[in-house]
C-alpha positions in Angstrom: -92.0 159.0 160.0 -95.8 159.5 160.0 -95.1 163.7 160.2 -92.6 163.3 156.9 -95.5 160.9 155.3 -98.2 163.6 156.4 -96.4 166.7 155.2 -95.4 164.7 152.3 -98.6 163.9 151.1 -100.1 167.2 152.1 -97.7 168.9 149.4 -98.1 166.3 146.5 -102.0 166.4 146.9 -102.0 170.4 146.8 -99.9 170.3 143.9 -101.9 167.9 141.9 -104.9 170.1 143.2 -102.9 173.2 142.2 -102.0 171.3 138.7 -105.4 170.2 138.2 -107.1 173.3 138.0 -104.4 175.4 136.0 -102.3 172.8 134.7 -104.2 173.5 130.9 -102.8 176.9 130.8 -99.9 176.1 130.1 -99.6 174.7 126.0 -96.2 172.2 127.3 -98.2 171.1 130.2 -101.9 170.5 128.7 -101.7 166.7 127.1 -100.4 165.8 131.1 -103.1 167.8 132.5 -106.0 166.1 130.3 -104.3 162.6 131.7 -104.3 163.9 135.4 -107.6 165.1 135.3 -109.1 162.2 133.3 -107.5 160.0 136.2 -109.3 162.5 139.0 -112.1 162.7 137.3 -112.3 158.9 137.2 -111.5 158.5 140.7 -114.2 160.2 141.9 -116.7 159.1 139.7 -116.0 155.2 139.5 -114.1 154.3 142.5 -116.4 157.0 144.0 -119.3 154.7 142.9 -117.7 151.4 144.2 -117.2 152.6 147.7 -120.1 154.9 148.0 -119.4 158.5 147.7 -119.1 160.3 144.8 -115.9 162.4 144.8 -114.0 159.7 146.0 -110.1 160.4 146.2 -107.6 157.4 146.8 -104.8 160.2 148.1 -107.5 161.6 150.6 -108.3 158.4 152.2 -104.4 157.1 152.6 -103.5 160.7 153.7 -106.4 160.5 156.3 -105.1 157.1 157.3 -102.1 158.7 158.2 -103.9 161.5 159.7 -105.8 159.0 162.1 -102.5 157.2 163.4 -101.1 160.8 164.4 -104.2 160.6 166.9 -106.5 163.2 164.3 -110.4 162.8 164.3 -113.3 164.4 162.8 -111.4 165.0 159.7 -113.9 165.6 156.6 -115.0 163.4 153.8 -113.1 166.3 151.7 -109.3 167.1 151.1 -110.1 170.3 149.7 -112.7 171.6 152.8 -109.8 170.3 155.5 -108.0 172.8 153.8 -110.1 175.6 153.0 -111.3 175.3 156.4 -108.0 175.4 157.9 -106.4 178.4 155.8 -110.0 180.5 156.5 -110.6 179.5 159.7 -114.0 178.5 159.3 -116.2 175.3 158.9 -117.2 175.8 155.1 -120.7 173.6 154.4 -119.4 170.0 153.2 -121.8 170.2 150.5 -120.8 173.8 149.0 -117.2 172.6 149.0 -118.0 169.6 147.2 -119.8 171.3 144.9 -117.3 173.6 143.9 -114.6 171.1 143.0 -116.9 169.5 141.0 -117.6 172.5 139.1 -114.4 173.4 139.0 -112.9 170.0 138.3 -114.8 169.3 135.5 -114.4 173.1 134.0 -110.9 172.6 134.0 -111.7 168.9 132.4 -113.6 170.8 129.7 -111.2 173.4 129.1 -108.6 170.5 128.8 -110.6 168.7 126.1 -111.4 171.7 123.9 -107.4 173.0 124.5 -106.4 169.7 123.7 -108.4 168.1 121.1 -110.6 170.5 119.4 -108.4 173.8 119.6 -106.0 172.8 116.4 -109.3 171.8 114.5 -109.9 176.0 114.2 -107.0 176.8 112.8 
């Protein structure tokens, strides 16, 4: 059951990753994006605050949790390096890799704002 919750979280949390960044391309999709990424963007910033790291995810830390009880270790602070490491094969700098979701996070939080609230304004 921990492999299906694993696997299971592992898709959802690339998706929303996925979503995240592209989601305001798409005109049907961008009011849902702005609400995602107001949520992730939330997340890491106030929950981030509460427990102490900035870029805090609530998915990261269950998942990891799950992680643990299937006997993993050393696993990073960051859902995104775990993965970028994994699929390149290489142990990317925490910090880089932090730093370029949260450029790229709030780009895409930007580009949601303007797409969804200043856009129609122009025309």
């Amino acid at each position: 059951m921990l492999e299906i919750a694993d696997w299971s979280l592992a898709v959802f949390h690339l998706g929303l990753t996925g979503f995240n960044i592209v989601g305001w391309i798409f005109s049907s999709t961008r009011r849902v994006h702005f609400w995602s990424m107001l949520i992730t963007l939330l997340a890491w910033v106030l929950i981030g605050l509460y427990v102490g790291r900035i870029g805090y995810c609530p998915l990261t830390d269950w998942h990891w949790d799950i992680k643990r009880e299937l006997g993993q270790t050393d696993l990073p602070g960051s859902f995104i390096k775990y993965y970028v490491d994994l699929w390149f094969g290489y142990d990317f700098d925490s910090l880089l890799i932090d730093w370029l979701t949260g450029i790229i996070g709030i780009l895409a939080f930007l580009i949601s704002v303007y797409l969804n609230f200043f856009r129609g304004r122009e025309r």
